[in-house]
N, C-alpha and C positions, 0 to 999 in steps of 0.2 A: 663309201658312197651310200647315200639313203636310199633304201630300198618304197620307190614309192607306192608300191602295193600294198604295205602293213603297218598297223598302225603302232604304235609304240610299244604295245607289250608284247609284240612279234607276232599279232593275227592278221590272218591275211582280210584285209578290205573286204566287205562284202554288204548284198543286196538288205540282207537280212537282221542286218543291225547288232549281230554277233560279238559280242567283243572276248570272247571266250575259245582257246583254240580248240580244247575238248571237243566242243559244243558246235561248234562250225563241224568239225568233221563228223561228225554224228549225222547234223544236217546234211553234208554233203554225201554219205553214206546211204542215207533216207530217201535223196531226191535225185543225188544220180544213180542208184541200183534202178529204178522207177525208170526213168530215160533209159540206161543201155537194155532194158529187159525188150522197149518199144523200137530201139534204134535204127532197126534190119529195114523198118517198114516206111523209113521216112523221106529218104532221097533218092537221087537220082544217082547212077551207076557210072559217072564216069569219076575214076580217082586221082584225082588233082588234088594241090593244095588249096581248090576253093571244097572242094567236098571234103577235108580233110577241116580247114575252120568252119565248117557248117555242123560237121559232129559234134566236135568240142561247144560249141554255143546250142546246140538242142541237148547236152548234158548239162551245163552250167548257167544257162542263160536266166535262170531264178536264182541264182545265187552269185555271182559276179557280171558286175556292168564291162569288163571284158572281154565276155565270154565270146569264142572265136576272133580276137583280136591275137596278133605277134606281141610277145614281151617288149619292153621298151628297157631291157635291163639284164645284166648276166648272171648264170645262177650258179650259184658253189651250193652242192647238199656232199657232207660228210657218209658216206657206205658203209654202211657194214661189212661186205663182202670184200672190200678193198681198204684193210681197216684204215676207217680217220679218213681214206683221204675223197676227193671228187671227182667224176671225171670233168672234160674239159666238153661244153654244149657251144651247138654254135656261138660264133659273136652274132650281136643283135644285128647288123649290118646286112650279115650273109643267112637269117633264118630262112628268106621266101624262096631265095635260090640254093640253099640247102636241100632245103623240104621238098623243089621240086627235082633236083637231082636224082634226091633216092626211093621218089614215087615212080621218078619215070623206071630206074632201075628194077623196082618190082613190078611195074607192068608190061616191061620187056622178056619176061621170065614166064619162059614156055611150061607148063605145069603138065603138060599132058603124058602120057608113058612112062610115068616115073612112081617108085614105090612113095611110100607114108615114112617111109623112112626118111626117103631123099624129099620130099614135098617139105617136112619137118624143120629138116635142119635148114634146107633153102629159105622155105619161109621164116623161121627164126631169125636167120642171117640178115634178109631183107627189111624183116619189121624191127631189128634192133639197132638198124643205122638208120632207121626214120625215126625213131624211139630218141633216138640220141641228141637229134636237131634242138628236142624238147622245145619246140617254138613256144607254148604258154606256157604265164607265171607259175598254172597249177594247172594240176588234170593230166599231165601227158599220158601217161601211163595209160589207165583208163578210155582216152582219146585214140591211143594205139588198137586197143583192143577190139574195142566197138566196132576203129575202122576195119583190122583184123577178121571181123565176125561177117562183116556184111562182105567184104573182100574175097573170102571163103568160101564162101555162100554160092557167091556167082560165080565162082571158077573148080566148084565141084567135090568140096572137100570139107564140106559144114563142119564150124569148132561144137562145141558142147560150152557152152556160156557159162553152165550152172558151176562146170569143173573149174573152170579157169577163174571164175568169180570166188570160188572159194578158197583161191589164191591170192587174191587180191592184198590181202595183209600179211603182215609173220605172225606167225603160233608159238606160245610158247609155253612149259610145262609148270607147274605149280613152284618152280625153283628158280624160274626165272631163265631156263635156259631154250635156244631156240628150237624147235621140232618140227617146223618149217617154214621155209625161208618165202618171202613173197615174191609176187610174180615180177615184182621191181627187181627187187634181188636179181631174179635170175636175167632182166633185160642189160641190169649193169654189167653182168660177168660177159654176154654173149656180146657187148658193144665197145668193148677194152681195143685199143690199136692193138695192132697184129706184136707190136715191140713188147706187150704187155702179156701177152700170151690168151687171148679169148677163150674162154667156154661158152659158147654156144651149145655144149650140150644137154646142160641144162634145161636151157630155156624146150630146146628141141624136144626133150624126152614130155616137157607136161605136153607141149604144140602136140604131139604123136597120142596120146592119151585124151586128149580132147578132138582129135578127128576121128579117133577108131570110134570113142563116145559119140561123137557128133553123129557118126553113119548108123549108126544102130534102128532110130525109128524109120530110117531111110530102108536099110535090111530087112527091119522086121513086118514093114505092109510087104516088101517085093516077096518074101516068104509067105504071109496070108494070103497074096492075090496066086501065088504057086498052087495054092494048097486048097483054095475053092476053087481054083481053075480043073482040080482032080475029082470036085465033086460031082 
């Protein structure tokens, strides 16, 4: 089946006249860091799958014409982590009733009393079977994060953007071998069927690394204001 988002040499369609895959992702690196750095500030607070294609199209919407649209098409990507093979994302049919299945499922998710432990691996859990719906062509990941950031935010438990972003890709050492694994990576491993045996711990230990980061400026004025409160 033709894939109708790419154009013949395997680049994906875009606003920007790209015909280079290099060169698209560069841009796309350039213009959506710019957007997730602003994204916290931009909408409205309830998270449905309209707030969820609203992110994806204020990340992409200079760069593809269907930004915040549902794929019209099934996707196979080969993993690293699962060598060769893909997992299985929604059928196109069942994205919108996917996606709100397992929004509704993280907004039913009492957060309150619970360690950074358990917040961690819960939220993990939850953002890696919305991650999995992969509703657009391109972006999900990203799309997750964002909504991740703002999601966190208002229920008390701020990520560190700067940490998680600099997972964003895999690393690897002058030999070509991997020295860390991207934050893709770790969504694939934590969204495996239960038959497959999931790690979500992965994904969970950077989530737990970027909340104790995240609280930190949040600690460090409540300690200033302690400490001219003694002057």
């Amino acid at each position: 089946m033709k894939d109708p988002y790419i154009l013949e040499n395997g680049t994906l369609k875009n606003l920007l006249g790209i015909e280079n895959e290099e060169e698209l992702h560069r841009a796309e690196a350039d213009i959506g860091f710019a957007k997730l750095i602003n994204v916290n500030s931009k909408f409205s607070r309830e998270f449905d799958d309209k707030f969820f294609r609203s992110v994806h199209k204020h990340i992409f919407s200079d760069i593809y014409e269907w930004a915040g649209k549902y794929r019209t098409t099934p996707i196979y990507k080969e993993e690293v982590v699962i060598p060769g093979l893909s997992l299985q994302y929604s059928e196109v049919s069942k994205i919108g009733t996917d996606l709100k299945k397992k929004l509704e499922a993280l907004n039913d998710t009492d957060w309150s009393g619970k360690s950074v432990d358990q917040i961690s691996l819960e939220f993990s859990k939850k953002l890696a079977a919305i991650w999995r719906v992969h509703p657009f062509r391109d972006g999900n990941t990203r799309t997750t994060l964002a909504f991740a950031d703002i999601f966190s935010r208002m229920h008390g438990f701020p990520l560190n953007m700067e940490l998680l972003l600099d997972n964003l890709v895999r690393k690897y050492d002058s030999n070509g071998r991997i020295v860390q694994y991207s934050i893709r990576d770790k969504f694939v491993l934590a969204a495996l069927d239960e038959k497959d045996y999931p790690e979500p711990e992965h994904l969970a230990l950077l989530m737990k690394k970027a909340i104790q980061k995240g609280a930190l400026p949040k600690l460090n004025e409540s300690i200033k204001k302690e400490e001219n409160s003694r002057d």
